[in-house]
N, C-alpha and C positions, 0 to 999 in steps of 0.2 A: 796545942800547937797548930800552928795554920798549914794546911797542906802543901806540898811543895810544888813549884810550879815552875813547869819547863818554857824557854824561850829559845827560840830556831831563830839566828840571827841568820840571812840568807842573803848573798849578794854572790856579784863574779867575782873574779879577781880583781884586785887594785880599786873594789868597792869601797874599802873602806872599813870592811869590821874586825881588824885586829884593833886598827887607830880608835875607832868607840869603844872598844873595853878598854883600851889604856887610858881614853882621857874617864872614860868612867869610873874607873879605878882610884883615876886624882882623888875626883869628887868625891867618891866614898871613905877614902883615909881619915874625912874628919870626923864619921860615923863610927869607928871603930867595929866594925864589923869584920866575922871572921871572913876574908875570900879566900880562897885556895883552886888549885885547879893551876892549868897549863895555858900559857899564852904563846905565840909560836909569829915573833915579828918578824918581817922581811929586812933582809939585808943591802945595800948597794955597794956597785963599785960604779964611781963615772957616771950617775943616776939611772942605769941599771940596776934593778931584782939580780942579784947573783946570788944570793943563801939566804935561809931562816936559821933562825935560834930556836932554840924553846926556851921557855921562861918560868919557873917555880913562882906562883903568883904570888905565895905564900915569903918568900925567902927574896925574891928578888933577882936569883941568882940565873945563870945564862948558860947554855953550852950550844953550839953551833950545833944543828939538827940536819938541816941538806944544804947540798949542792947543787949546782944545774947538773944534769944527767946529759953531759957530751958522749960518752961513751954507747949511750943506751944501755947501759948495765938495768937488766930484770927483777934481779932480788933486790928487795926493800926500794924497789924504786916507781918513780911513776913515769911517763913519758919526758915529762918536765924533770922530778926533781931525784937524785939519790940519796936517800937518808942513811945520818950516821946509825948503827945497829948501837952499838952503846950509847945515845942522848936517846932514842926510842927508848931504850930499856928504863933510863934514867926517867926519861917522862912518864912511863906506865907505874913505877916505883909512888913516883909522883902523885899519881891517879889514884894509886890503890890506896894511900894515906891522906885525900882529899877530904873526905868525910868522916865522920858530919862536920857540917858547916853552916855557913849564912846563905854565903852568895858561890857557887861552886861554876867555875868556867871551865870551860873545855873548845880550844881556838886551835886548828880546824880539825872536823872529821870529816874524812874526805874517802875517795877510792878504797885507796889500802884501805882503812878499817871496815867500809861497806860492804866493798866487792870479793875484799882477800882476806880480811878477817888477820891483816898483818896491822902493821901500825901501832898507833895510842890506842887498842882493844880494851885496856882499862876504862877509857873515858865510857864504854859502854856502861859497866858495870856501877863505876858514881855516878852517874846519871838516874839509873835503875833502881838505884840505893834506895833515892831520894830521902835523904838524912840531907835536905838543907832547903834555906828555904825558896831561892830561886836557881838555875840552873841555865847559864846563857851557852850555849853551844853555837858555834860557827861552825856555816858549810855552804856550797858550790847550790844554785838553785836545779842543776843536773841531778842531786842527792836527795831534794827535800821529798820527794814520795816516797823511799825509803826508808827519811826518818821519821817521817809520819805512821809510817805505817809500823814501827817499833817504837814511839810515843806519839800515837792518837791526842792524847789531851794538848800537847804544846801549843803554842802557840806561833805562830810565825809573823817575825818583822822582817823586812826586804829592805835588804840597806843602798845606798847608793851614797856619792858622795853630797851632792844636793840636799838630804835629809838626815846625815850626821847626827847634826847639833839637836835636831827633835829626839832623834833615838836616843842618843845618851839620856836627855832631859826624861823622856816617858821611862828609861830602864831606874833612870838615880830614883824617881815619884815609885817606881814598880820594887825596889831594893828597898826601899825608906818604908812604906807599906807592909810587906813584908815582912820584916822585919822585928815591926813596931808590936809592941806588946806581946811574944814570943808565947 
């Protein structure tokens, strides 16, 4: 088996990298490959960011994950966002039954999981596993020395939206490889 290999997708916000694992996702359903793992797309009202979902990569399925943080509420929240305590639990549930797999994502680790050790803290752990064969994680380019620094080998792509359609291209070439002869 080929060893398993991490990818630090890294952009700001509104860069762009929930949208490259989803359209990468299209592109891989003709490969049948197992993916699993958590996708966490933003919401609008009015073309306004008002909430994220989370997404069972696996199942498809959706539950509303945060809200904007008007209140400043502390627990489970970030400046920006308040997250539901039940779709958190629901996505760590998620996390812990991701593995093994092929292609194992984890969209975003951010603050909470870094700094507070609250959040998708599963995604640590499938990550760690590495029961799969490649492993795309999204996060904040404020994080990546962090994640470096608890997976050295990764590799890091810096997304923006100008360079999209290459990233998916090199991740589908980088998934299709991997994959290939098991």
């Amino acid at each position: 088996m080929k060893p398993a290999r991490i990818f630090l997708l890294c952009g700001s916000s509104g860069s762009g990298k929930t949208t490259t694992l989803l359209r990468l996702l299209e592109m891989l359903e003709s490969l049948s490959l197992d993916c699993r793992g958590v996708l966490c797309p933003p919401g609008f009202t009015n073309d306004e960011k008002t909430y994220i979902e989370i997404m069972d990569v696996a199942s498809g399925d959706t539950r509303r994950l945060a809200e904007i943080n008007h209140d400043q509420t502390q627990t489970l929240a970030t400046a920006w966002w308040k997250l539901e305590p039940n779709a958190v639990g629901w996505g760590n549930q998620i996390l812990q039954r991701s593995t093994p797999c092929d292609i194992l994502i984890l969209d975003e680790i951010g603050p909470l999981e870094f700094n507070r050790e609250e959040g998708l803290v599963e995604g640590f752990k499938a990550v760690e596993s590495r029961e799969y064969q490649l492993a795309l994680v999204t996060m904040r380019p404020s994080l990546l020395e962090k994640a470096l620094h608890r997976w050295p080998d990764a590799k890091v792509i810096q997304i923006d939206r100008e360079n999209q359609m290459a990233v998916i291209s090199q991740l589908y070439n980088e998934a299709v490889a991997a994959t290939r002869n098991q």
